[in-house]
N, C-alpha and C positions, 0 to 999 in steps of 0.2 A: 647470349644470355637469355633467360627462359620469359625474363619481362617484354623484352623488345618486340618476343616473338607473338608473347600475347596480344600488343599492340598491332602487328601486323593481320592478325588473324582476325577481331573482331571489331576493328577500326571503323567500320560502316556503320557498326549499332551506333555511335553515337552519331553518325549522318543521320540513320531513321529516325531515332530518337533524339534529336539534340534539346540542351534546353530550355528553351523555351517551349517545349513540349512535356517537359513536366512539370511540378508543381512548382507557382512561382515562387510563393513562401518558402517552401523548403531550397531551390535556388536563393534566395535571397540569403536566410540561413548562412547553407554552406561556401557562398561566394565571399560572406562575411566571417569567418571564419577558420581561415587558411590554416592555423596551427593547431588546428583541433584534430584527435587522432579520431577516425571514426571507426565503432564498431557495427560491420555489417551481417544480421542473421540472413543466414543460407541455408536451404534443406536442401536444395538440390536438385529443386521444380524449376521450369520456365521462367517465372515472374522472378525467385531470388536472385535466379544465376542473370539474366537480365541487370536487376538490380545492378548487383554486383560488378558485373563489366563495363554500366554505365558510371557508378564511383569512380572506379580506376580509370576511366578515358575522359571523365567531364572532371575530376579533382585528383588530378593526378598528384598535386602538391602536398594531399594528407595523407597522412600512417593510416593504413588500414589492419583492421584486425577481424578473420574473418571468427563469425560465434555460428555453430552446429549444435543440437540440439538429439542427439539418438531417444527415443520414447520406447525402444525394446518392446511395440506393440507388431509389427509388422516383423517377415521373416527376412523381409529386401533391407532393415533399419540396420544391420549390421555393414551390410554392403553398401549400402549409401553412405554410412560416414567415413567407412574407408573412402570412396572414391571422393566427396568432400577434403580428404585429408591429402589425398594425390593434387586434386585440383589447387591446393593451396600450395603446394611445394612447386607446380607448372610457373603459378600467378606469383610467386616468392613473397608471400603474406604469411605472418603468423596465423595461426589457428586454436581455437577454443574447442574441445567437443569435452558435451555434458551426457550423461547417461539418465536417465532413471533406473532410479534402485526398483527392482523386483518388490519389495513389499510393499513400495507406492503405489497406490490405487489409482487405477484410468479407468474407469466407469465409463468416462463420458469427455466430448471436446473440452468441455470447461478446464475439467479439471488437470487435463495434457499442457492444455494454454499456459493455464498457472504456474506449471512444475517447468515448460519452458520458459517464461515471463523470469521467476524465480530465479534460473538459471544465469540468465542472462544479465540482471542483474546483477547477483554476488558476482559475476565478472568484469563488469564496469566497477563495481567497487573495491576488489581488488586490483585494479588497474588504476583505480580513482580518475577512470572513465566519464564523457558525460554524456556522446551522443550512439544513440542508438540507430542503426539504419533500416528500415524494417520492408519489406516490398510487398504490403497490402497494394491490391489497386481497385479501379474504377469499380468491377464488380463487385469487389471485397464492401467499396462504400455503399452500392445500391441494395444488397442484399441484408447488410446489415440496419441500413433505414428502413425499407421494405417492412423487415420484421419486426422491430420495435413501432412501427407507426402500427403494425397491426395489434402487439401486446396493451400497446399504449405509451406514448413517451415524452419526457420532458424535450424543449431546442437540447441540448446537450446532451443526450440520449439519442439523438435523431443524427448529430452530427459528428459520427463517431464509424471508423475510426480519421483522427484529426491530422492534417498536413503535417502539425507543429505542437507538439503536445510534452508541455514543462510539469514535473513533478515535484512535489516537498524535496526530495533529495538532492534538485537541482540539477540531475538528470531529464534530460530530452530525448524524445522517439521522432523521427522523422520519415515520411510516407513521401518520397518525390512521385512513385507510380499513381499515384490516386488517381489521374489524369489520362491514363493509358486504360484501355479494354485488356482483358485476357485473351482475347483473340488479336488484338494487336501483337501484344505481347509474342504471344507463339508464334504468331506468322513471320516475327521478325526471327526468332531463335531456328524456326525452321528455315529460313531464308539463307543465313550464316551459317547453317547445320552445324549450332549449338548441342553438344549433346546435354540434355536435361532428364532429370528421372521423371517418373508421372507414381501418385501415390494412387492407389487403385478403391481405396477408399474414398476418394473425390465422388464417383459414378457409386456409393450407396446412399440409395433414396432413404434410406432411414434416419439419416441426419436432414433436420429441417434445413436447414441451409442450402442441403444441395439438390433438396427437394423446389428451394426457389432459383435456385440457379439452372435446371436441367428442367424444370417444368415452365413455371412461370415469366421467366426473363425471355424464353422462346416466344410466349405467349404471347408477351408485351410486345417481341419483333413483329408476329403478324397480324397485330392488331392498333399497332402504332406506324408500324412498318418500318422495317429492317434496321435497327439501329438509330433510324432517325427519333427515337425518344430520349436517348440518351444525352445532348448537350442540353436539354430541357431541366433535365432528373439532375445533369452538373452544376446548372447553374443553380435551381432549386437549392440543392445541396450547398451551394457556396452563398447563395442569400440566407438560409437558417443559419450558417456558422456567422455571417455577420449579423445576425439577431443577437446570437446567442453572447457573441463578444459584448454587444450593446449593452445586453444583463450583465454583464459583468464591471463595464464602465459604471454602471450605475451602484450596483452594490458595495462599489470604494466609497459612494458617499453615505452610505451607513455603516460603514469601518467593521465589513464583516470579518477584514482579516486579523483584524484586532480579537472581534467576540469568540472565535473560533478556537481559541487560545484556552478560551474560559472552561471552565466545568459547572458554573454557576453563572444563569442567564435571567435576567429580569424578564416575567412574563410579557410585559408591554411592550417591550421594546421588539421583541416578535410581531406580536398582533398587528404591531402600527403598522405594520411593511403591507403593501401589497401582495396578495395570495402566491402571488407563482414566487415572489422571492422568498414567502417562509419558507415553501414546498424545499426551495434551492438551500437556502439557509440552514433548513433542518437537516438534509441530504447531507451538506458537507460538513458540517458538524457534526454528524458520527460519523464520518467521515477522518475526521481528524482523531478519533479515536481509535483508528482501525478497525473498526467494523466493517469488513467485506463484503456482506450481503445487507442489502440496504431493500426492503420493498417498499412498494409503492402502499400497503395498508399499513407499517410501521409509521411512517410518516404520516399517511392520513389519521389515524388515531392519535397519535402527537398533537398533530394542529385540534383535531375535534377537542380534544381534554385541554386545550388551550382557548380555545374560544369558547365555549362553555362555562370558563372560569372553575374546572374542576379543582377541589382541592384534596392532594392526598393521595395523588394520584402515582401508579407504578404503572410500568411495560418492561418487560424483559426482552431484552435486543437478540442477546444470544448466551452462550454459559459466563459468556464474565461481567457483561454490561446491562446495567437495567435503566430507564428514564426513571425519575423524581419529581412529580410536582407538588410543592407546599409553598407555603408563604409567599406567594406571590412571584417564586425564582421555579425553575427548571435546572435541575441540574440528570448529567449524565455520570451514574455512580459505578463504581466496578462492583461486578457481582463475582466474586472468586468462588469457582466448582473445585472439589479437587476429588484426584484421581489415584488411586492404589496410596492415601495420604503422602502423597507428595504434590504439596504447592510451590510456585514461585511465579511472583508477576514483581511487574513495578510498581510502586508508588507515591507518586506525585505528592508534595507535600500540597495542605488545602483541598485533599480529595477525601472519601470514603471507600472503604474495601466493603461490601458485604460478604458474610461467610455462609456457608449452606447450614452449619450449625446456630445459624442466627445471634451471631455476633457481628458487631460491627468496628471496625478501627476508623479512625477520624484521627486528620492534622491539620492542622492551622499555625498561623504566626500570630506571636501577641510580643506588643512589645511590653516589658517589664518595671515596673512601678517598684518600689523601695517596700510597698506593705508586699508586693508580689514574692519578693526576694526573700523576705523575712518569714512568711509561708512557707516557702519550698525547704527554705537551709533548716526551719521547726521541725520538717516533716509532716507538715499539716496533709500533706496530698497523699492519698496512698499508691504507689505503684504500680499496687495490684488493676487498677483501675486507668491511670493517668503517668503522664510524665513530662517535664519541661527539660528541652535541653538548648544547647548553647546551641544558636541557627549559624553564627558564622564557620561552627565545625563539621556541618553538613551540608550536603550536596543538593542538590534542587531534587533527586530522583533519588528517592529510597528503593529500597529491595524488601520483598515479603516474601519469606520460605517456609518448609514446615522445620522444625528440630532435627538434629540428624545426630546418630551415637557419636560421643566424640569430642563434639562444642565446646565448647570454652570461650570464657572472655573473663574481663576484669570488673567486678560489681563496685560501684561505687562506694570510696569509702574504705576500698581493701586495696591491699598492697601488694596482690599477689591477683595472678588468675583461677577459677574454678570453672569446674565440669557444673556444665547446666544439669546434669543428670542429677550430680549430689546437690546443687541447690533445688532441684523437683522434690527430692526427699525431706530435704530441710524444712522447705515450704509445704508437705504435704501435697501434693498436685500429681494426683494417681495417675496410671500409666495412661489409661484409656483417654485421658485429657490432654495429657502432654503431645499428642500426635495434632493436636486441634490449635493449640498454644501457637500464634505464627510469630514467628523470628525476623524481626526489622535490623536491618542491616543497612551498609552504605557498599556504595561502586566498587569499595575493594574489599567486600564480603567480611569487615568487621561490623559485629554483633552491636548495636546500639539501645534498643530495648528486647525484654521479652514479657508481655502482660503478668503478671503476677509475680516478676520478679524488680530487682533494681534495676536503673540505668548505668550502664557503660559511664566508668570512672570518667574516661577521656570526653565523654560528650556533656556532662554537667555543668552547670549552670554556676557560674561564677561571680563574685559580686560586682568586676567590670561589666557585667554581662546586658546588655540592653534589648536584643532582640529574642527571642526564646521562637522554638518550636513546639509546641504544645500537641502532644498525640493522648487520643482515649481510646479506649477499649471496653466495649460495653456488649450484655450479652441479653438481648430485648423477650 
């Protein structure tokens, strides 16, 4: 059988490496956790296939599932995943391999990172996956401290990347190598005559990274002497992550995982915080928005327009999201760009969209009063403007689109469905408007409102009706 055989061949890496030579956290983890399938990334370097061989001999008891990654940047990225693909059918593990699409942009590492990050990902999710295996190591940590202490960095910044590292989705990434050198590392795979590939971009100085790897980590050897800095720079590194946890023990007692939820934040209740937690507070609260790029001057102008007591204040984050300070609250509002007029985001009931043609939609919940009731069924409210509908027949996450030929729903009131098209004409609402007009929907892409027209029969407001959703539409 091709398993046993693997077992006989690389049976020592777990002598050289056993574990308590790697991470203990991540040991603890996986010792606690026998029935979890693990997914482990592999390119097909030293440190992965290491990785990888240590799984299989120190947890032999989980499902492994190996994830490849081809980036189509390299002429050898063909050949590496075929022979990934061989190596998996030797080791008798399932295998994952992702491509990049040709008109994905790779500019640059980040953006290779992402598209494999991404990758990997949608794979654990269609598995409904949880742990990621990943084989950063000791260098991977010092290099990356190194740089950001030079950029400048928050503890959690600095302690990256993390042994044990839990995400919203409830997925986890796992680093046991953190612990090992890269020259450990290879000495052992050359030791076993491991065959491993070498990416020849590693050795170009024009990535900083491996300008600090091939320059300065040298450097540090003959001037700290030979490797004797490094259980120094580990430990370092493991007292900032128990810093860093310590901020986090404490930011349970001002219930940041509650505020984070919000899109509307009392300015005080910021300010009161000690400085490095608003710094952290505002961080991960765009954060929760998905805002991917977060700088360090978006935040410092946040807190400044905060402690100044500005009022009226805007920042634009990126094309969808802008900050808001009025009234004493901050909130984070979608700013909706659109593109060849085709829109579509979500929306959160209790938020605001902004539109580039300076309109704005707002929702909230109100609950409903008998004079409320008597108003709506009058027709007092116009349409065009506003709408109240029944909240127990909507969903928490609405949908914003632009109009598309075709549309239909049923208008309140009528007994039959109609083409939005002929109610644009009925209502006068010329073309050039109607592309601007956005279409709120629910999860299963029925039509709810559309500014200037009725509301969706099915979502009205009925006289059992107690909670209402209130949406406006204003154009400033």
């Amino acid at each position: 059988m091709k398993h046993p055989s693997f077992l006989e061949q690389y049976s020592r890496l777990a002598q050289i490496f056993q574990k308590k030579d790697l991470d203990s956290r991540v040991v603890n983890f996986l010792d606690t956790h026998a029935g979890e399938t693990l997914f482990v990334a592999c390119s097909g370097g030293s440190d992965s296939l290491c990785l990888l061989y240590l799984i299989r001999l120190h947890w032999p008891q989980n499902t492994c599932v190996l994830l490849h990654y081809n980036h189509k940047v390299r002429q050898a990225s063909d050949r590496e995943a075929n022979h990934m693909r061989s190596l998996a059918q030797q080791l008798d593990v399932p295998i994952e391999i992702g491509e990049r699409d040709l008109s994905q942009s790779a500019k640059d590492e980040q953006q290779l990172r992402n598209l494999r990050y991404n990758y990997f990902t949608h794979v654990l999710n269609r598995h409904r996956g949880r742990c990621l295996i990943l084989g950063q190591h000791q260098d991977d940590l010092f290099e990356t401290f190194l740089m950001r202490f030079v950029r400048g960095s928050s503890l959690e910044g600095l302690v990256a990347p993390k042994p044990v590292q839990y995400f919203p989705n409830h997925q986890v990434r796992l680093r046991p190598l953190l612990t090992l050198s890269k020259t450990q590392i290879t000495e052992a795979c050359n030791a076993l005559n491991i065959p491993y590939v070498t990416d020849e971009t590693n050795a170009n100085t024009i990535y900083l990274r491996n300008r600090v790897r091939h320059h300065l980590l040298p450097c540090m050897d003959r001037i700290f002497g030979k490797n004797q800095w490094r259980s120094g720079f580990q430990k370092t590194c493991e007292l900032v992550l128990e810093q860093q946890q310590g901020v986090d023990t404490i930011c349970d007692l001002y219930r940041f995982k509650e505020k984070l939820t919000q899109t509307s934040i009392a300015n005080k209740w910021i300010t009161s915080m000690p400085l490095y937690l608003q710094r952290k507070f505002i961080t991960e609260w765009f954060m929760s928005f998905g805002i991917k790029t977060i700088t360090f001057s978006m935040v410092e102008k946040t807190l400044r327009a905060l402690k100044h007591g500005i009022e009226y204040y805007y920042l634009t984050l990126n094309s969808q999201y802008r900050i808001c300070i009025k009234d004493g609250k901050i909130q984070c509002q979608s700013y909706l760009s659109s593109r060849g007029n085709k829109l579509h985001m979500y929306f959160p009931i209790a938020s605001h969209i902004y539109f580039p043609h300076k309109a704005c939609l707002s929702g909230s919940f109100k609950n409903l009063s008998e004079a409320d009731k008597e108003k709506i069924f009058s027709g007092y409210y116009a349409d065009a403007d506003c709408t109240f509908l029944d909240a127990e027949k909507l969903t928490q996450k609405l949908h914003v689109r632009s109009w598309q030929p075709g549309d239909r729903y049923r208008p309140i009131y009528f007994d039959h469905e109609k083409k939005i098209k002929n109610l644009f004409v009925e209502r006068k609402i010329n073309h050039s408007t109607r592309h601007q007009v956005p279409v709120i929907c629910d999860d299963n892409n029925q039509i709810i409102w559309i500014p200037g027209l009725p509301p969706a029969h099915y979502f009205k407001v009925e006289p059992q009706t107690k909670l209402s959703v209130f949406l406006t539409y204003k154009i400033w």
